[in-house]
N, C-alpha and C positions, 0 to 999 in steps of 0.2 A: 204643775207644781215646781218643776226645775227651774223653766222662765221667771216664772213668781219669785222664786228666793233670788234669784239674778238681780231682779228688777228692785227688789224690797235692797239690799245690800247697794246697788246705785244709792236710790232714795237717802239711806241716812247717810252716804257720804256725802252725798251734795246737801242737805240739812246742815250737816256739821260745817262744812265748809261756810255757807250761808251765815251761822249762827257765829263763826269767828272770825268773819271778814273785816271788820272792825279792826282786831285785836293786829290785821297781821303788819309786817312792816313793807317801806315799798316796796318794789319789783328790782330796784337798783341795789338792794341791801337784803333781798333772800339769802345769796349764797353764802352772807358771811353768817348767819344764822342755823347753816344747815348744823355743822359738828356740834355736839355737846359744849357748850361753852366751857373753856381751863382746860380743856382735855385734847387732847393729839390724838392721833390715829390709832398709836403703842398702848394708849389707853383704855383705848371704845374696842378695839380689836380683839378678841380671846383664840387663842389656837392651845388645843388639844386634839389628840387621837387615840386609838390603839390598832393594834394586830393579835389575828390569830392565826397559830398553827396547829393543825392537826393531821390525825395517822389514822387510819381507821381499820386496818386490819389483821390486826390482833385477835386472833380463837376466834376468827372469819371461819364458818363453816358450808356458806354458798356464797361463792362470788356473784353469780345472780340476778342478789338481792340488791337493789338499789331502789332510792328514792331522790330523784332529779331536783325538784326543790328545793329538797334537805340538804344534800351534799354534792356534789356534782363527783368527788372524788371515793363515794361509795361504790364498793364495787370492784369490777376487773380494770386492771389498769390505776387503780388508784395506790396514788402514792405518798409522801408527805407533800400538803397541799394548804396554801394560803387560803384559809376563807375568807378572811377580811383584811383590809389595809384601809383602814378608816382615818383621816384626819378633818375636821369639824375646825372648819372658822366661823365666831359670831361675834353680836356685840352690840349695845343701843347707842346707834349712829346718832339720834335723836331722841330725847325726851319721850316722844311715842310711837317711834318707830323702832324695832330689830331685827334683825338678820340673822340667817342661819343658812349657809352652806357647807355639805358634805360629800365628797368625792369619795369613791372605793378604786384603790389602783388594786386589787384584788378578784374584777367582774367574773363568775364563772371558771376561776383559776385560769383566765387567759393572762394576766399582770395586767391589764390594760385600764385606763380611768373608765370612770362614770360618776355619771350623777342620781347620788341617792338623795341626797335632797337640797332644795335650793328656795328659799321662800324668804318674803319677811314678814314681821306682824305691826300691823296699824291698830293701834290702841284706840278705840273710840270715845275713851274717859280719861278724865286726868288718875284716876288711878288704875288704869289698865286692870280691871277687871273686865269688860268685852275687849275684844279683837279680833281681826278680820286678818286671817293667813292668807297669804297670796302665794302662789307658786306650785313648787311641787314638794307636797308631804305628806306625811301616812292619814293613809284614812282612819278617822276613829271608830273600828269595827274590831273590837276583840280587845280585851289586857294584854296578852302576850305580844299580840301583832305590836301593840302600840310599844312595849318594853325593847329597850335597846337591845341588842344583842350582847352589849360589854355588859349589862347587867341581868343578865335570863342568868338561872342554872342551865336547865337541860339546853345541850348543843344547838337542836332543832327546833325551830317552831312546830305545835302538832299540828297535823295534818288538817283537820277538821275547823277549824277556824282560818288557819294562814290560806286553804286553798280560796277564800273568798278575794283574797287580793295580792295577786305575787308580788313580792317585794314590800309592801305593805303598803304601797303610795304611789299615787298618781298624780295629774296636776289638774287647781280648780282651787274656790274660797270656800272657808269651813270658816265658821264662826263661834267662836268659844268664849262662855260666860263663867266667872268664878270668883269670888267674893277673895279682897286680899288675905282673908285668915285662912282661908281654901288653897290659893295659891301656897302660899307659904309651907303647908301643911303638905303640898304635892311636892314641892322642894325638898323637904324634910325626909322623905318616902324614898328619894332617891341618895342624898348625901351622906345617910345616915348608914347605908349597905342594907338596907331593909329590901332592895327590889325592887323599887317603885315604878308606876310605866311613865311617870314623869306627866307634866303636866297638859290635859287638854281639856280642860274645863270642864266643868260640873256639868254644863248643858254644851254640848257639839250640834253644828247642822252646818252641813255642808252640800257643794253640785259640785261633782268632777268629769273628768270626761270618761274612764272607767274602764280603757284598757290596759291598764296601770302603768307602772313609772315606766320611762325610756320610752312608751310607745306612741305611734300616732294616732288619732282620734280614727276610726272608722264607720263609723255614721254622726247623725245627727242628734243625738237624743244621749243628754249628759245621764249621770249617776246620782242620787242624794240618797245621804245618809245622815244619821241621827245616834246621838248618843248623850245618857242619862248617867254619872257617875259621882258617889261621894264615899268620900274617905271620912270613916269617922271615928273620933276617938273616945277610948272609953274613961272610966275611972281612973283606972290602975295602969291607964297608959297605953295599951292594949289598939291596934290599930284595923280595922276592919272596911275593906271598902266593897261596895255593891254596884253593879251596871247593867243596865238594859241598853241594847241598840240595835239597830237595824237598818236595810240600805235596798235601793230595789233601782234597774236600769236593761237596757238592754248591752248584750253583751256581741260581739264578730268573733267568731272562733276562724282556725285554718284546720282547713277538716279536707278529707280526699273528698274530689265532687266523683260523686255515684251518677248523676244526671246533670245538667248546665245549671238549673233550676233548686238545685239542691240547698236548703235553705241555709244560711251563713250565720245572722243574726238570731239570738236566744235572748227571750226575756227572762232575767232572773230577780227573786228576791232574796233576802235572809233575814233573820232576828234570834238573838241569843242573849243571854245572862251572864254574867260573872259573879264571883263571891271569892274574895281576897282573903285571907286571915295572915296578916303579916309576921313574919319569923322570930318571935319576939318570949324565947328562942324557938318554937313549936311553928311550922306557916303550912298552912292547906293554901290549894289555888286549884279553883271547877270552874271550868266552862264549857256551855252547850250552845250551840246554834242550831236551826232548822232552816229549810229554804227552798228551791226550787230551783234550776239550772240543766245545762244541756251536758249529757251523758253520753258516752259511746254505746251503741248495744252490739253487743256481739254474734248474737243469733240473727239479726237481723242485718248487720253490718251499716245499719244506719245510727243516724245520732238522735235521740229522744229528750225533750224535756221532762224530767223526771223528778221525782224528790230525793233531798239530798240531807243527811244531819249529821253530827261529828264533835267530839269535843274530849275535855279529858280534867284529870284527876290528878295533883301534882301535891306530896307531903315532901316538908324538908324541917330540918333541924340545923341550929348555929349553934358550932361546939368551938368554944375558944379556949386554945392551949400558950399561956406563955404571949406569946406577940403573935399565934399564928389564930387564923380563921379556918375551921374545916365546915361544910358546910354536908353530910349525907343528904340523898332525897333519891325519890322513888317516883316515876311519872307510868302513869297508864292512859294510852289515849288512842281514839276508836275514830273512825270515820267512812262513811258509806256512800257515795255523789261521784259526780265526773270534776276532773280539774280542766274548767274553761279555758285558763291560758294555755294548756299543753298541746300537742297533735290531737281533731279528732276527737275533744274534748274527754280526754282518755278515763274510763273508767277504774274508780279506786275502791277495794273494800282492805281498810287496813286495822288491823290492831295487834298493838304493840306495848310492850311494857319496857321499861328503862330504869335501871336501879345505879345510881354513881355516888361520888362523893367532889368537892370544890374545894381545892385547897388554896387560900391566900397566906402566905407567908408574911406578907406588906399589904398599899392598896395598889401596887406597881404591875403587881405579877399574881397570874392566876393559874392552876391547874387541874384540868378536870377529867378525870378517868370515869366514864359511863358502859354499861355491859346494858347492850340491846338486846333481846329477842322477839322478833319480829314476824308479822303473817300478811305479806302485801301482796295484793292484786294489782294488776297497774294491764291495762290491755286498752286496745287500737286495732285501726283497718291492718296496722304495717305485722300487731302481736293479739291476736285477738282471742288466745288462750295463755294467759303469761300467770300465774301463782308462784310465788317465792316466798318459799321458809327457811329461815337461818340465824344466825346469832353473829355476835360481834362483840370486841372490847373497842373503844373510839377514846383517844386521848385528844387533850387541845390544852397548847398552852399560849397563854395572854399576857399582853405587855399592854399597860394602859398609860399613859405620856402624856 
């Protein structure tokens, strides 16, 4: 199946090619064709960013308690801590090509770059309805996963969805369809402060390689996944979107070997739902997934393919005073599986409820005060009886540029 969508995604670029060779000019007079014609570099270019800072312990009642993932600066030792230092260059270099690269000098609170994402999209139509992303970018597996983090309420990703792909993105081609009134429509979702996860087609299909961003391939056998989503709108304005998706591959964990033999590669699948109801001023946001993946077990000290599901429940309200945005919301969310990328495939049973509020003053600057109370299992060969109960107040504030 994975070779097959490779080999199909060849196919229509050499068609396309085939069917425009006609039209193109010679080989002496490509490169004056490449830019946007009328337009400089200052033009086709776009740079924006933001940063966030956040504190996390405030009415901390177990230092403990931490979730690696989540925050790297939860916990003991945690102090005011950069999550992110985002700045995004992009821009259509060409009529049906564009670009998007994004560095974090923020990685893991070391300051140090990286690459969150680097790709660009080849329009297969004069109206760029299909395209073919190349590079590296979030896999379409989940709403939240795919939602910026400049545009989430709650702090963290939940658990139960994000542990299917750390970071959210790997590298590999995803192929996205969307009708230009669809398009427009997923524009809208986001500009408007509505939320939106921004645009990745109504129909997704994709092969990546599947040990997600920053990493090296480790076997042979890429990843595909599939995703089914539309935004639609109602009467009275009213904005509602629904998704089915799913993704199945095999996954290399780093786990202690117990014996030389000890198996390294886990096959895993997933498939989940979502259901949007956009903040208009009232927004629900559900998501569940189910799946299969590799587990720590602790009775046994070995690692098991097991079942894994998780997901959550997200209400918010938009209260506007004067010039300012408050934004209250309340998130519960649950999850029960191993996290692949971790040591060990460390086993997690967490649930957690989150109640805060978002204040934007402007669209420049954000502030968001969240009260956690928390119930995490997180155990391994190294902590193989680890349970943490405790609470928290987590401030973060945003500068968006």
């Amino acid at each position: 199946m994975r070779n097959l969508f490779v080999w199909l995604i060849m196919a229509k670029l050499m068609m396309l090619a085939e069917l425009r060779a006609s039209s193109f000019m010679p080989i002496d007079s490509v490169m004056e064709d490449l830019p946007i014609v009328g337009k400089n570099w200052s033009e086709v270019v776009k740079f924006r960013g933001y940063a966030q800072l956040r504190y996390n312990r405030l009415l901390e009642t177990n230092p403990l308690l931490a979730c690696d993932q989540c925050d790297k600066s939860w916990g003991e030792n945690g102090g005011f801590f950069f999550r992110r230092i985002r700045m995004i260059f992009s821009g259509d270099i060409h009529e049906r090509i564009y670009f998007y690269i994004q560095p974090d000098f923020a990685s893991g609170g070391s300051h140090l770059a990286q690459i969150r994402d680097a790709y660009f999209d080849l329009a297969l139509d004069a109206k760029q309805e299909l395209r073919l992303r190349i590079g590296q970018s979030k896999v379409p597996f989940g709403y939240e996963n795919l939602q910026s983090s400049q545009n989430r309420i709650p702090l963290d990703r939940n658990d139960g969805l994000n542990s299917a792909v750390a970071n959210e993105r790997d590298i590999g081609l995803m192929l996205y369809f969307a009708p230009s009134k669809i398009r427009e429509r997923f524009r809208y979702l986001v500009s408007s402060g509505l939320k939106g996860s921004g645009d990745y087609g109504v129909l997704a299909i994709g092969a990546y390689n599947g040990q997600t961003a920053n990493q090296p391939e480790k076997n042979n056998s890429l990843h595909t996944v599939g995703r089914v989503s539309y935004p639609f709108e109602l009467g009275n304005g009213q904005f509602i979107e629904g998704s089915l998706q799913g993704y199945s591959g095999k996954f290399v964990i780093n786990r202690q070997m117990l014996v030389d033999d000890s198996p390294t590669e886990f096959r895993e699948y997933r498939y989940g739902a979502t259901l949007v109801v956009f903040p208009q001023p009232f927004g629900l946001q559900a998501e569940y997934n189910w799946g299969r993946g590799p587990e720590f077990n602790p009775t046994t000290g070995d690692i098991d393919n097991k079942p894994l599901e998780g997901g959550y429940l997200l209400a918010s309200y938009y209260v506007t005073s004067r010039k300012s945005l408050y934004i209250p919301f309340s998130r519960y969310h649950y999850y029960s599986g191993g996290k692949k990328h971790e040591f060990d495939a460390t086993k997690h049973r967490v649930k957690e409820w989150e109640i805060g509020v978002e204040w934007q003053p402007n669209r420049n600057f954000e502030l968001v005060a969240m009260y956690t109370v928390s119930d995490r299992t997180f155990e391994n060969s190294l902590n193989p009886s680890n349970r943490q109960r405790g609470s928290l107040l987590r401030l973060q504030a945003q500068v968006n540029f």
